[in-house]
PDB file of N, CA, C, O and CB in Angstrom:
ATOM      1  N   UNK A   1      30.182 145.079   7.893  1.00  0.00           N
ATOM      2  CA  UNK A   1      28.899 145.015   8.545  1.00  0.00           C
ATOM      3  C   UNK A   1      28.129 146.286   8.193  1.00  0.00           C
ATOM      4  O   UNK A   1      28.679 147.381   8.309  1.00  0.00           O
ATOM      5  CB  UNK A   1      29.056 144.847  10.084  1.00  0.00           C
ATOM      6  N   UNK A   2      26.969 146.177   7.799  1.00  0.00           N
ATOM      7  CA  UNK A   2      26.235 147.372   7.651  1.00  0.00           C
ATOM      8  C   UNK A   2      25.319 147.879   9.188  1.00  0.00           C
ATOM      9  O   UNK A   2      24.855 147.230  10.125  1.00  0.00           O
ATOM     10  CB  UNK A   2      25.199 147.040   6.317  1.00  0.00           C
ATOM     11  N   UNK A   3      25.358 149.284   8.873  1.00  0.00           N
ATOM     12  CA  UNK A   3      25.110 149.520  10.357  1.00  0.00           C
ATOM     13  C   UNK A   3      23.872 151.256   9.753  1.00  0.00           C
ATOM     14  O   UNK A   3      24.108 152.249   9.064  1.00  0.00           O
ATOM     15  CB  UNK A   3      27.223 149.874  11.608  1.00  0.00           C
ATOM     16  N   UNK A   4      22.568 150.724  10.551  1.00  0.00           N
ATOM     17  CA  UNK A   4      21.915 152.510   9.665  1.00  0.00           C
ATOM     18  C   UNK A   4      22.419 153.432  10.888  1.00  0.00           C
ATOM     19  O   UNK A   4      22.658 152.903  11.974  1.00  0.00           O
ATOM     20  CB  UNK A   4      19.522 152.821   9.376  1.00  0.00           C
ATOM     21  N   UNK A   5      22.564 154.713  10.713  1.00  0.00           N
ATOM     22  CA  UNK A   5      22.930 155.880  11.039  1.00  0.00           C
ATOM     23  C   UNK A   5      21.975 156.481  11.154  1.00  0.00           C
ATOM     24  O   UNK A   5      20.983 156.254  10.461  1.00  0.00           O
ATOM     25  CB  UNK A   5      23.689 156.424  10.385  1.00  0.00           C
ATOM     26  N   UNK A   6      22.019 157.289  11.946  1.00  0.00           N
ATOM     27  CA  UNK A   6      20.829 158.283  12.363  1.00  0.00           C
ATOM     28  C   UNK A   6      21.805 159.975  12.911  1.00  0.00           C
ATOM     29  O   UNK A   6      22.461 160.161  13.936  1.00  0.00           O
ATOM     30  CB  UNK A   6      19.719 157.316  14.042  1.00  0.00           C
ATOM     31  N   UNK A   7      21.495 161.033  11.637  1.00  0.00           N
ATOM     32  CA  UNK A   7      22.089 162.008  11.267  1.00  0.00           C
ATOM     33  C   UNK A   7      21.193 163.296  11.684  1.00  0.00           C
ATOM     34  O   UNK A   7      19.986 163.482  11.533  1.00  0.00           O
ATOM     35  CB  UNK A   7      22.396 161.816   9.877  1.00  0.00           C
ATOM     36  N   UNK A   8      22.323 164.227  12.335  1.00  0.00           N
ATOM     37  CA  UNK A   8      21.335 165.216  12.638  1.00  0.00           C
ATOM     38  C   UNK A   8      22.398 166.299  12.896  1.00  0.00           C
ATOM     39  O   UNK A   8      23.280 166.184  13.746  1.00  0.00           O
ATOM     40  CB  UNK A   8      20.243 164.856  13.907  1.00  0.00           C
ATOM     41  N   UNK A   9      22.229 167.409  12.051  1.00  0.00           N
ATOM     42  CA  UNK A   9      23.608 168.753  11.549  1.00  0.00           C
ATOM     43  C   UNK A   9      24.577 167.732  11.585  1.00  0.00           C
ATOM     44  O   UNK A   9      25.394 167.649  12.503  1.00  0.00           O
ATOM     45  CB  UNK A   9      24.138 170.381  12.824  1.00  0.00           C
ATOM     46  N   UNK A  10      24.530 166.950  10.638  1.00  0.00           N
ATOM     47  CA  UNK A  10      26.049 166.569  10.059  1.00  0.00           C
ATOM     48  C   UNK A  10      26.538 165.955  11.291  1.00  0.00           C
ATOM     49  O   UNK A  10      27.743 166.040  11.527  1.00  0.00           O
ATOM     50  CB  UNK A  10      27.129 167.940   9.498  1.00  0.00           C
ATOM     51  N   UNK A  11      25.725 165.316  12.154  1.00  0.00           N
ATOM     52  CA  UNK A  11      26.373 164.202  13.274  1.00  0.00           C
ATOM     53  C   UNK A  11      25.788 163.062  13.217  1.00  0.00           C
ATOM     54  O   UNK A  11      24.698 162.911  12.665  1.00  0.00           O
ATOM     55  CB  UNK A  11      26.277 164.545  14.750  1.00  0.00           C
ATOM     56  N   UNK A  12      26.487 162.069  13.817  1.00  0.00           N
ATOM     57  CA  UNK A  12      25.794 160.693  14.079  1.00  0.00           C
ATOM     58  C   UNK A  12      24.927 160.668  15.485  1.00  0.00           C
ATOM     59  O   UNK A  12      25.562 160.926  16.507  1.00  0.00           O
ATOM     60  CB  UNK A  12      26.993 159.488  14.153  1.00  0.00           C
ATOM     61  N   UNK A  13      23.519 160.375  15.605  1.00  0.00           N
ATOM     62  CA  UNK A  13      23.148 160.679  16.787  1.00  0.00           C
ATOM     63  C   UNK A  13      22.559 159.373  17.350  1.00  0.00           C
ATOM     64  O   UNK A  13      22.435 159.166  18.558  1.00  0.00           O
ATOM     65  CB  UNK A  13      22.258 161.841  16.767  1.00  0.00           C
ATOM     66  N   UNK A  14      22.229 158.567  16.448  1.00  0.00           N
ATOM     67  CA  UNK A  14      21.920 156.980  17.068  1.00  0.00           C
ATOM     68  C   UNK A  14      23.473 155.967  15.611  1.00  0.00           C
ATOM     69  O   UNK A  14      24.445 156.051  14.861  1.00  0.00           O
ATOM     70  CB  UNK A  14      19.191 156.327  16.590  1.00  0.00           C
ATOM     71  N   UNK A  15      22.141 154.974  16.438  1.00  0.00           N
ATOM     72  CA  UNK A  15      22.756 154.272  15.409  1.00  0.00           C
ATOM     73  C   UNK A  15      22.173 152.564  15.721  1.00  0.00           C
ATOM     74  O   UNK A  15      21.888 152.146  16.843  1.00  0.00           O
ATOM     75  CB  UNK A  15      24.571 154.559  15.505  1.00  0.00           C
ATOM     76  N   UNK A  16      22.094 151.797  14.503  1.00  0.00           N
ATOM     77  CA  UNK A  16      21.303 150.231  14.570  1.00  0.00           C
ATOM     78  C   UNK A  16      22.026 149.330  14.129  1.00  0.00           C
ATOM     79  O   UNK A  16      22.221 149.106  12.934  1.00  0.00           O
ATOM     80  CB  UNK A  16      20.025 150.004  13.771  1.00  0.00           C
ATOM     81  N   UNK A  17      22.533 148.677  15.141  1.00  0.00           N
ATOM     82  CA  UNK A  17      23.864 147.172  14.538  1.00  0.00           C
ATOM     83  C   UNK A  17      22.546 146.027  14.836  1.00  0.00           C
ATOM     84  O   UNK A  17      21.724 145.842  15.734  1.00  0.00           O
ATOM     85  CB  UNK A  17      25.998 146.704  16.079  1.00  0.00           C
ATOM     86  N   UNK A  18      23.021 145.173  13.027  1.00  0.00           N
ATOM     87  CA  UNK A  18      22.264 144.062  12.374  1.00  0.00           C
ATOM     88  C   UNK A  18      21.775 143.241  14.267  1.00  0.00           C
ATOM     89  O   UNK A  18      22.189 143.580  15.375  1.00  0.00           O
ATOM     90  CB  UNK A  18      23.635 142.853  10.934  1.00  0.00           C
ATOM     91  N   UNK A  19      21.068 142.450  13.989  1.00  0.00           N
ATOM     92  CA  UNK A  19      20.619 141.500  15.278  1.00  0.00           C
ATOM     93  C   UNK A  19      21.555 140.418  15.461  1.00  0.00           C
ATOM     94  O   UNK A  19      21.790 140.010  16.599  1.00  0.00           O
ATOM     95  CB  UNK A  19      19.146 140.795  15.109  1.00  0.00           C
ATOM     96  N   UNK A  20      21.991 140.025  14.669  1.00  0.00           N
ATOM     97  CA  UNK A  20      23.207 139.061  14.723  1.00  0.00           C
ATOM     98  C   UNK A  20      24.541 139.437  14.004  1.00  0.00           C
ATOM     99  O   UNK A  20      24.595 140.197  13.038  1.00  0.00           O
ATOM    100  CB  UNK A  20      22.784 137.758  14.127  1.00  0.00           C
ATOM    101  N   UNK A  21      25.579 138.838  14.567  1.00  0.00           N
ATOM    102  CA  UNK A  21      26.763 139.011  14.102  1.00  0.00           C
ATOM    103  C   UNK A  21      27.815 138.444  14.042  1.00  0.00           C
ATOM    104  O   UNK A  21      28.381 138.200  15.108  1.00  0.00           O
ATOM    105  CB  UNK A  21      27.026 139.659  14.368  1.00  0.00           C
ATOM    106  N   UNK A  22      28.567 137.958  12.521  1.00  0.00           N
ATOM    107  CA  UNK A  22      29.352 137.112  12.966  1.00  0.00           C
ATOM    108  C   UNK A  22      30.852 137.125  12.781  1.00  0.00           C
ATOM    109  O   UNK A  22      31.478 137.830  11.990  1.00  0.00           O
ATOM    110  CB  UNK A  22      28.899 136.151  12.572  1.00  0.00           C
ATOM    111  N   UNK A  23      31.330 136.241  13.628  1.00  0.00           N
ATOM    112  CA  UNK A  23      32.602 136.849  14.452  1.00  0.00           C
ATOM    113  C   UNK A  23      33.630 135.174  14.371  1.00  0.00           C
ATOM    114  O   UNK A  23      33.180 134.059  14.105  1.00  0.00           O
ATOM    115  CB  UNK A  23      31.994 137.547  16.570  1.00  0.00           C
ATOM    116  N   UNK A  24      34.735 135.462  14.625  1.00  0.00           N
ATOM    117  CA  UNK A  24      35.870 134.197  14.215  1.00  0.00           C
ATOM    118  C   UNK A  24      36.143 134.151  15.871  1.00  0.00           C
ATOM    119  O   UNK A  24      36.265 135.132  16.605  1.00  0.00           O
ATOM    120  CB  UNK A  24      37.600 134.665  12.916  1.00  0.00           C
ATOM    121  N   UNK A  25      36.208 132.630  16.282  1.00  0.00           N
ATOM    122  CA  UNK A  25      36.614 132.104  17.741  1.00  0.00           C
ATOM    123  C   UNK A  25      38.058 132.297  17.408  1.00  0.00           C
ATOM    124  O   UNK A  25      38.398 132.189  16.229  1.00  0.00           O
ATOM    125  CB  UNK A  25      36.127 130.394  18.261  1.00  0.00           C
ATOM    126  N   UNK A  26      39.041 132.604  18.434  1.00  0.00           N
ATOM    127  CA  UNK A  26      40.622 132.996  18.350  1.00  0.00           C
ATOM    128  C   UNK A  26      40.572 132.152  19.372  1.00  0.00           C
ATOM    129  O   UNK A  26      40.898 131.128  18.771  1.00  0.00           O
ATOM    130  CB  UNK A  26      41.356 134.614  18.516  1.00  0.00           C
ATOM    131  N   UNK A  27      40.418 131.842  20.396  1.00  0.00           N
ATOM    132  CA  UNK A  27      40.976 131.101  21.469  1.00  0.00           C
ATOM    133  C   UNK A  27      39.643 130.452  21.945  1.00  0.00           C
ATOM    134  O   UNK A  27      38.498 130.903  21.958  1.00  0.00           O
ATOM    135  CB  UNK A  27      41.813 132.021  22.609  1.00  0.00           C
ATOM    136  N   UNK A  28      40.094 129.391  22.286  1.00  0.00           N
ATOM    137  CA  UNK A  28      39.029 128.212  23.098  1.00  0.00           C
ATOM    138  C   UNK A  28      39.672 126.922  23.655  1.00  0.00           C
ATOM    139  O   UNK A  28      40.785 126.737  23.164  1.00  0.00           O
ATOM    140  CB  UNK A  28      37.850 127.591  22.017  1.00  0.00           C
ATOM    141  N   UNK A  29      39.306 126.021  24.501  1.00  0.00           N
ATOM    142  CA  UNK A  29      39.709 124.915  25.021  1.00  0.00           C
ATOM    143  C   UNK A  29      39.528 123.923  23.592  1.00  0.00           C
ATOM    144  O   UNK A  29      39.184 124.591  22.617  1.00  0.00           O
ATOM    145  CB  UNK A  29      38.815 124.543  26.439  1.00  0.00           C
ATOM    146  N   UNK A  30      39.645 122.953  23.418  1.00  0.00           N
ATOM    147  CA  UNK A  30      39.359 121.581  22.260  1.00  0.00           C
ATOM    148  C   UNK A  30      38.362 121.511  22.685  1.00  0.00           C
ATOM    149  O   UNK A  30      38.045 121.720  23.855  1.00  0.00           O
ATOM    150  CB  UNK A  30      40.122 120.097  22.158  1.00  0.00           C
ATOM    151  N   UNK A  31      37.556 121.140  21.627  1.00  0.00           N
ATOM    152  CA  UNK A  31      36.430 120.519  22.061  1.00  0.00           C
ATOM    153  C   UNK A  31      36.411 119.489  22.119  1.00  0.00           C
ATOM    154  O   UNK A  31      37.313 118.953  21.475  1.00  0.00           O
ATOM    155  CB  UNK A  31      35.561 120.691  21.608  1.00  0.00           C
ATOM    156  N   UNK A  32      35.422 118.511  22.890  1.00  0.00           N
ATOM    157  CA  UNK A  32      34.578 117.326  23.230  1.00  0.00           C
ATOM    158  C   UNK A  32      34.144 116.614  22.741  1.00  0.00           C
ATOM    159  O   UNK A  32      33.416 117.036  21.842  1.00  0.00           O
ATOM    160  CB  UNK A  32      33.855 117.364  23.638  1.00  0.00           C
ATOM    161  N   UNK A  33      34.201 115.131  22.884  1.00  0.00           N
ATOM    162  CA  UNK A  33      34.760 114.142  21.848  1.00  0.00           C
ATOM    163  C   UNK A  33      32.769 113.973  21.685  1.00  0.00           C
ATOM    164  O   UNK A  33      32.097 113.688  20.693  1.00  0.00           O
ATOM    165  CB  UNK A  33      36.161 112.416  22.549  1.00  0.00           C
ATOM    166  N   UNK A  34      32.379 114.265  22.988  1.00  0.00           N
ATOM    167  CA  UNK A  34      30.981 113.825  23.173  1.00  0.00           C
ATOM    168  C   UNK A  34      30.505 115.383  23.580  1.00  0.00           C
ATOM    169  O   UNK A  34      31.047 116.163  24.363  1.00  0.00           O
ATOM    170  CB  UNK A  34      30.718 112.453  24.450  1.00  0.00           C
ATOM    171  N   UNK A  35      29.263 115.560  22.744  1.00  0.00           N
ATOM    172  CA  UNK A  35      28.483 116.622  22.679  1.00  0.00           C
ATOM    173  C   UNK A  35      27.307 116.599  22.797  1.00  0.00           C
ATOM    174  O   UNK A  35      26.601 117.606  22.762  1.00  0.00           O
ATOM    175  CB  UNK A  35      28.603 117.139  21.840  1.00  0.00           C
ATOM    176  N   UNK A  36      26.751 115.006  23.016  1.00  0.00           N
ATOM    177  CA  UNK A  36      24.897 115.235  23.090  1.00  0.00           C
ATOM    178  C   UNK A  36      24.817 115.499  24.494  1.00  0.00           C
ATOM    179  O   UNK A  36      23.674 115.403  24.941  1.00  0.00           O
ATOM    180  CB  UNK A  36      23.712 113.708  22.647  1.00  0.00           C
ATOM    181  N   UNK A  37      25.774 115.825  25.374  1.00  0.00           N
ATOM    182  CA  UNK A  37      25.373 116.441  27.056  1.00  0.00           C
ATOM    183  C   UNK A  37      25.369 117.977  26.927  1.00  0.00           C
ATOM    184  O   UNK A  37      25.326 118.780  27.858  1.00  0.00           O
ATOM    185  CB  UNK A  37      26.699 115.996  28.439  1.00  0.00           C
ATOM    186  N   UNK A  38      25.413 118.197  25.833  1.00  0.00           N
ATOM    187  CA  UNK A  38      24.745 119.777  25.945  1.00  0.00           C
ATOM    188  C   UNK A  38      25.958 120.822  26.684  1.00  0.00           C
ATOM    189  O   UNK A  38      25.664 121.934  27.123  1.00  0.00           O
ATOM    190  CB  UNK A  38      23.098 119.742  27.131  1.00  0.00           C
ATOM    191  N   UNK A  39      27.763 120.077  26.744  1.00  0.00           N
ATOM    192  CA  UNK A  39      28.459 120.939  27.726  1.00  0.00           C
ATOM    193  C   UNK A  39      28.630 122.602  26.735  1.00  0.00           C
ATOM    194  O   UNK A  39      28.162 122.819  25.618  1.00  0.00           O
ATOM    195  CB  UNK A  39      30.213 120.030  28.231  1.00  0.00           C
ATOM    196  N   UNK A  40      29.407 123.517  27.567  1.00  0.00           N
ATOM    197  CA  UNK A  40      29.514 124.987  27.003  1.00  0.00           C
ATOM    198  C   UNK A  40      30.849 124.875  27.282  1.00  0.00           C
ATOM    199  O   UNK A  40      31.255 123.805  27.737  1.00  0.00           O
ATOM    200  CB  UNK A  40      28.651 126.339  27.683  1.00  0.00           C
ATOM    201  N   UNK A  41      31.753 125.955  27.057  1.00  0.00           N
ATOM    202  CA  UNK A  41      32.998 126.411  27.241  1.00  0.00           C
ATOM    203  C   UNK A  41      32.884 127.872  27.270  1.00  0.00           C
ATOM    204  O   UNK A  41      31.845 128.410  26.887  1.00  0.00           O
ATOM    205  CB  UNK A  41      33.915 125.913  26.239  1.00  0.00           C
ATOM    206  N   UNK A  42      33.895 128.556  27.704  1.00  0.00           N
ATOM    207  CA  UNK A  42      34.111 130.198  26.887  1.00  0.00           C
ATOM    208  C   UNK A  42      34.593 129.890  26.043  1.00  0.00           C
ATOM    209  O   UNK A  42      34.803 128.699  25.816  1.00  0.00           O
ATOM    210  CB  UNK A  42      34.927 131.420  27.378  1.00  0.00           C
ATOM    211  N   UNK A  43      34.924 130.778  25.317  1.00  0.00           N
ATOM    212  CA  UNK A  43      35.156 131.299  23.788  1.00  0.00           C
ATOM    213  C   UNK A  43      35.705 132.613  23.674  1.00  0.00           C
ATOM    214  O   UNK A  43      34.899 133.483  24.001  1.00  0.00           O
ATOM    215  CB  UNK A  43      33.854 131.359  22.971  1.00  0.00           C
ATOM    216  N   UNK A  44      36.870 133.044  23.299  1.00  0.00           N
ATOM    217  CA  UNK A  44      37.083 134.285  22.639  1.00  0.00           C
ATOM    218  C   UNK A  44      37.349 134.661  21.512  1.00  0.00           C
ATOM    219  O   UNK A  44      38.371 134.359  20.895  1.00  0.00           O
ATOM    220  CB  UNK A  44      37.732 134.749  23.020  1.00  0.00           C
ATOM    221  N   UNK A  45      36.055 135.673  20.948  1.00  0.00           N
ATOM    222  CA  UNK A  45      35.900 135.760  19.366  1.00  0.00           C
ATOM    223  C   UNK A  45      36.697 137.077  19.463  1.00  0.00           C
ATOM    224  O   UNK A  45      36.880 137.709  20.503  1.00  0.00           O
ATOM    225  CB  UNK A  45      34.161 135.824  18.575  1.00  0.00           C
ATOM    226  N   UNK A  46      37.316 137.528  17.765  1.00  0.00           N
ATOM    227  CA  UNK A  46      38.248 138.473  17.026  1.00  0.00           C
ATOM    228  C   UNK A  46      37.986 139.767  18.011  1.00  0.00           C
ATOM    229  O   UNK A  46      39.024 140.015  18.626  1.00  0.00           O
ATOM    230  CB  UNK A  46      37.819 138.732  15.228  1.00  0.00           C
ATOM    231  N   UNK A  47      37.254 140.383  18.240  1.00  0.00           N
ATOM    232  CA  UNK A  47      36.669 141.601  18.949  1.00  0.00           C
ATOM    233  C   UNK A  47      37.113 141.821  20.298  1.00  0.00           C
ATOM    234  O   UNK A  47      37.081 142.923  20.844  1.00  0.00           O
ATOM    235  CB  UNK A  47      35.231 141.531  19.013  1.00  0.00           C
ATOM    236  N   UNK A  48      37.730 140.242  21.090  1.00  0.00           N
ATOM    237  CA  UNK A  48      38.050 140.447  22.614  1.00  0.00           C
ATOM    238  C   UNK A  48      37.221 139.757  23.227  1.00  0.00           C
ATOM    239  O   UNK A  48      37.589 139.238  24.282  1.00  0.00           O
ATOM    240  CB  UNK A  48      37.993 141.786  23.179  1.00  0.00           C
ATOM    241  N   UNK A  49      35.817 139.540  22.733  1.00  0.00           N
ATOM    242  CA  UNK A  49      34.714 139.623  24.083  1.00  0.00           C
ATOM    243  C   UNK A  49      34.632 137.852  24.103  1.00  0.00           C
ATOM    244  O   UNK A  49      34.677 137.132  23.105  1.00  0.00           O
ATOM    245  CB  UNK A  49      32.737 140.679  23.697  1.00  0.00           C
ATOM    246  N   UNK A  50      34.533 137.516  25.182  1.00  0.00           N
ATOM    247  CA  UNK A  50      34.110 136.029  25.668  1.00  0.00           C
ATOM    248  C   UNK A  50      32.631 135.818  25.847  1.00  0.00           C
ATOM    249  O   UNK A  50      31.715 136.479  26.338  1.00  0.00           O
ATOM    250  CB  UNK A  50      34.765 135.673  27.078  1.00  0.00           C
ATOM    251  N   UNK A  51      32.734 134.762  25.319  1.00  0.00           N
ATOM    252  CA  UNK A  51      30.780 134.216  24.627  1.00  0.00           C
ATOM    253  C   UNK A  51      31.016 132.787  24.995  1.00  0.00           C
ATOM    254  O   UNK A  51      31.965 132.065  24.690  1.00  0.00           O
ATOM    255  CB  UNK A  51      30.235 134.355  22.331  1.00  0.00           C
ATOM    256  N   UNK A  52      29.811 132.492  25.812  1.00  0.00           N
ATOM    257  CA  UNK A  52      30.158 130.905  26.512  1.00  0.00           C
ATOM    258  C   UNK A  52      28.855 130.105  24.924  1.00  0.00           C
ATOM    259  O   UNK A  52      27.714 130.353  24.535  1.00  0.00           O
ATOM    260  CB  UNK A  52      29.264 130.647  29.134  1.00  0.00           C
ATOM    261  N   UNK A  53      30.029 129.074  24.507  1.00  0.00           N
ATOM    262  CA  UNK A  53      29.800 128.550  23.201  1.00  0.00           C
ATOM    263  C   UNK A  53      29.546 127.244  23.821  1.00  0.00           C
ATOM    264  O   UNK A  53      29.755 126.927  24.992  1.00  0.00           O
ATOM    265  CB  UNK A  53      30.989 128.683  22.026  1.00  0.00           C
ATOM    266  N   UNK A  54      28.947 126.354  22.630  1.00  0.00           N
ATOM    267  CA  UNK A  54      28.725 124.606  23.124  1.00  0.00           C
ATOM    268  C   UNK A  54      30.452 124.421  22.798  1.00  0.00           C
ATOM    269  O   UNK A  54      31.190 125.181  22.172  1.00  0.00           O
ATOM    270  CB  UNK A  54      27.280 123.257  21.798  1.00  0.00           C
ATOM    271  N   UNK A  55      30.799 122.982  23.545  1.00  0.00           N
ATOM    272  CA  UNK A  55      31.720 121.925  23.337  1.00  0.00           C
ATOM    273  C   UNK A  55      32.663 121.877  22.192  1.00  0.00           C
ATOM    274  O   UNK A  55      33.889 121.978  22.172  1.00  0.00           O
ATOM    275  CB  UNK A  55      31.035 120.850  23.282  1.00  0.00           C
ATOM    276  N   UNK A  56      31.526 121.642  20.952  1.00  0.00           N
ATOM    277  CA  UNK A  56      31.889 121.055  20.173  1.00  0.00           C
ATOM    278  C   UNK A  56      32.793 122.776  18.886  1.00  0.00           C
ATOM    279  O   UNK A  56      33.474 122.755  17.861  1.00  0.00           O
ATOM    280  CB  UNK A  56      30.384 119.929  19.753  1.00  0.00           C
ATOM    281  N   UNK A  57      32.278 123.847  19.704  1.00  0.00           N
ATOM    282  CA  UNK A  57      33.499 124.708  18.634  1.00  0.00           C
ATOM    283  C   UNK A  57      34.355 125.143  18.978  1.00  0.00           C
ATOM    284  O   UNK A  57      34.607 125.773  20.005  1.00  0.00           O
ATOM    285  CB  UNK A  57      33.285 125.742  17.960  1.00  0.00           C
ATOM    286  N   UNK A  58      35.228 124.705  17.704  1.00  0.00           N
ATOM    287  CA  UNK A  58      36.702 125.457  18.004  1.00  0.00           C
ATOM    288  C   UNK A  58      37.237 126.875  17.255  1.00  0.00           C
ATOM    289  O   UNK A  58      36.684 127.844  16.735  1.00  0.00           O
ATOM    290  CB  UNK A  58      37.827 124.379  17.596  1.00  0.00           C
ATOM    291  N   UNK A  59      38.573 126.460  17.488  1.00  0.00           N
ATOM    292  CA  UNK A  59      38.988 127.867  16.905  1.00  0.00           C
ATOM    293  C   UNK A  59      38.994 128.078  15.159  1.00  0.00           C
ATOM    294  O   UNK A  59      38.775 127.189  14.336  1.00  0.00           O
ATOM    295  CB  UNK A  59      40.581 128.131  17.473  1.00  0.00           C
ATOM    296  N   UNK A  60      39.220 129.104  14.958  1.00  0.00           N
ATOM    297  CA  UNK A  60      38.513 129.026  13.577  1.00  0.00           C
ATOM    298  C   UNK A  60      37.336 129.420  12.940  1.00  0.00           C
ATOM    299  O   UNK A  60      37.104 130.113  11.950  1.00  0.00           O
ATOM    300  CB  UNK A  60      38.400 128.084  13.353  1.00  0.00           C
ATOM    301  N   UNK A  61      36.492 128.676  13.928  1.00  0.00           N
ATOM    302  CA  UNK A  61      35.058 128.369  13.705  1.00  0.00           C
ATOM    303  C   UNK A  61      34.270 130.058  13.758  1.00  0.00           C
ATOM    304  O   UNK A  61      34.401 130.931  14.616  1.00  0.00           O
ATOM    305  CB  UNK A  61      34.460 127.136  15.102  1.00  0.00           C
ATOM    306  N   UNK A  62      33.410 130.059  12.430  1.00  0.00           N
ATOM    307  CA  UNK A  62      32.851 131.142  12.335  1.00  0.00           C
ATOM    308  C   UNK A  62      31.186 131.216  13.300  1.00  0.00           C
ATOM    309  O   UNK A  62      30.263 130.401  13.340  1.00  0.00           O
ATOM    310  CB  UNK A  62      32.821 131.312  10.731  1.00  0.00           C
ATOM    311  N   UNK A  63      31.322 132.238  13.815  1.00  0.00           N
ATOM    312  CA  UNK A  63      29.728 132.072  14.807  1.00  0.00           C
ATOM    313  C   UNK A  63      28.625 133.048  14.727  1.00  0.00           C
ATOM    314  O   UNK A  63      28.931 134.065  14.106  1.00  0.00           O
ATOM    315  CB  UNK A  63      29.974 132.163  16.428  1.00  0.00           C
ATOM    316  N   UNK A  64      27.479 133.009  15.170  1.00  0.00           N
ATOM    317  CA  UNK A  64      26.626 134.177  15.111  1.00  0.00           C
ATOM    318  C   UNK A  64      26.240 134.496  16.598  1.00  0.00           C
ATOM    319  O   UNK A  64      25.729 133.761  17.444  1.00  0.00           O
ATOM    320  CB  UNK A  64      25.326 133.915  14.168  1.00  0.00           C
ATOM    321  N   UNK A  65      26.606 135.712  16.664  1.00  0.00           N
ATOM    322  CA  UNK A  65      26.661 136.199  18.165  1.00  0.00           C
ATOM    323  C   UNK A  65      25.046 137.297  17.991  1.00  0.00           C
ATOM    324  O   UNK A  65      25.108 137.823  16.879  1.00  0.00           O
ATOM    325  CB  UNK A  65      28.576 137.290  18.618  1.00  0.00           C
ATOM    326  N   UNK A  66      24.070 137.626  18.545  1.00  0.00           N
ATOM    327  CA  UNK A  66      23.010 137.887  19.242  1.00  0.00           C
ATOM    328  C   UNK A  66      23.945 139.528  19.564  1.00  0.00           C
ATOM    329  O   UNK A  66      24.665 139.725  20.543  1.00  0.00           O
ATOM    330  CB  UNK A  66      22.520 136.569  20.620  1.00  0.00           C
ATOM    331  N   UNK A  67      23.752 140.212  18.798  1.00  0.00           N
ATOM    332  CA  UNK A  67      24.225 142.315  18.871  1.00  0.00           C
ATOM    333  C   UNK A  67      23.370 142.337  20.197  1.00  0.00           C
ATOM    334  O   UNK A  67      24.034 142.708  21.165  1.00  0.00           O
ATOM    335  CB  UNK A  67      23.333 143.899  17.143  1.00  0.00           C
ATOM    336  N   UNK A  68      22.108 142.041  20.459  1.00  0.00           N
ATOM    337  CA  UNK A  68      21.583 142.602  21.522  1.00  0.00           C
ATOM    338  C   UNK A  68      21.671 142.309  23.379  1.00  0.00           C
ATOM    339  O   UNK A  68      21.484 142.910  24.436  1.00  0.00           O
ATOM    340  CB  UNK A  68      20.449 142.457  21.061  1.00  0.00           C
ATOM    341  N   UNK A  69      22.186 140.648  22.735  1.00  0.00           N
ATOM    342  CA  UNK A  69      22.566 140.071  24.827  1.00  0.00           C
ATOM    343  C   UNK A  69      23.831 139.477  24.152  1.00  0.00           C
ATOM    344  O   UNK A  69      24.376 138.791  25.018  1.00  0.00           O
ATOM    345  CB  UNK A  69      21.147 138.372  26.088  1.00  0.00           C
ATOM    346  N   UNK A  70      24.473 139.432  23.117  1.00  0.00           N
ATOM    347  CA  UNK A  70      25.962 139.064  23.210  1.00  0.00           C
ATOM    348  C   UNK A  70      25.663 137.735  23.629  1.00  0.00           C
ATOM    349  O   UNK A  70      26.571 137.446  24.409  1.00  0.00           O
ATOM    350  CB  UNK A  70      26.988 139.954  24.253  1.00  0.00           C
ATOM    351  N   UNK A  71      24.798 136.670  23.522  1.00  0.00           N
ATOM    352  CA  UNK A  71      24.762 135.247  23.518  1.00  0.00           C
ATOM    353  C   UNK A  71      24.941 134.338  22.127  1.00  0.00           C
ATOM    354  O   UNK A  71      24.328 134.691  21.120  1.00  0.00           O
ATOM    355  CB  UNK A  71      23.493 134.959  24.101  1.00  0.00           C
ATOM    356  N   UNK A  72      25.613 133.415  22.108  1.00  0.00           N
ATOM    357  CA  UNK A  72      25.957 132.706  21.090  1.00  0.00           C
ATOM    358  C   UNK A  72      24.463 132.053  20.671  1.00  0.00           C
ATOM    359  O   UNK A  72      23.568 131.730  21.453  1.00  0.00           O
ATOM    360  CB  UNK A  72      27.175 131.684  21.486  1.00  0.00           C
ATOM    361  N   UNK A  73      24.462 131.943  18.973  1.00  0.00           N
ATOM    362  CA  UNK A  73      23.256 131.812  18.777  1.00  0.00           C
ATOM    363  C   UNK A  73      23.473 130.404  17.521  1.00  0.00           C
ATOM    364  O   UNK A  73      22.739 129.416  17.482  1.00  0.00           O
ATOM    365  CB  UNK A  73      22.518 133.408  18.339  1.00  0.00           C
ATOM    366  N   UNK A  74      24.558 130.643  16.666  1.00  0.00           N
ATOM    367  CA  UNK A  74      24.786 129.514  15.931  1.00  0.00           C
ATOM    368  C   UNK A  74      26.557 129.641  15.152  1.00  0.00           C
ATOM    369  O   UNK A  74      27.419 130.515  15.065  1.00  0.00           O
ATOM    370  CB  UNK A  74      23.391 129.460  14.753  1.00  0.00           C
ATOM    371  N   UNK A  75      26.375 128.043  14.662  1.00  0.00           N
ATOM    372  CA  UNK A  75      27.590 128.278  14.009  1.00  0.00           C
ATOM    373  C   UNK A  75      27.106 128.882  12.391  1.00  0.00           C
ATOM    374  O   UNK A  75      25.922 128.950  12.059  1.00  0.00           O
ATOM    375  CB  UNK A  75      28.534 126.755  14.018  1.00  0.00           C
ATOM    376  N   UNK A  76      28.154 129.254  11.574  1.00  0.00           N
ATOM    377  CA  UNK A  76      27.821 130.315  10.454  1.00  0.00           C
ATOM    378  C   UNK A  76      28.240 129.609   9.764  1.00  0.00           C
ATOM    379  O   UNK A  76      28.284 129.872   8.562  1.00  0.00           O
ATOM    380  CB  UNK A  76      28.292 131.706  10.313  1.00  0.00           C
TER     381      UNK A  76
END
């Protein structure tokens, strides 16, 4: 992931992660045979963090997670 840095005497003093990011589901329920009701599940992607995903993804499944509210935004 590329990430800009913001340097000042040879330190890191900020720093800017991309707007989206994407991340591998490790654990989830199966999904749903039927998906036009719009259901969600949690989700836990590679990193730890739980992201409430639609139905229909499973594990495996590569996603784009939202760097700024950590909301699931698409599959990748």
């Amino acid at each position: 992931m590329d990430c800009n840095l913001l340097y000042w005497n040879g330190r890191i003093i900020d720093f800017d992660l991309p707007i989206t990011v994407r991340l591998t589901v490790t654990d989830t329920d199966p999904g749903q045979g039927d998906s036009a009701q719009g259901g969600t599940k949690p989700a836990t992607v590679e990193t730890g963090a739980v992201v409430t995903v639609p139905s229909f993804v499973n594990v495996g499944d590569d996603i784009l997670i939202d760097s700024r509210t950590g909301q699931y935004m698409n599959r990748a």
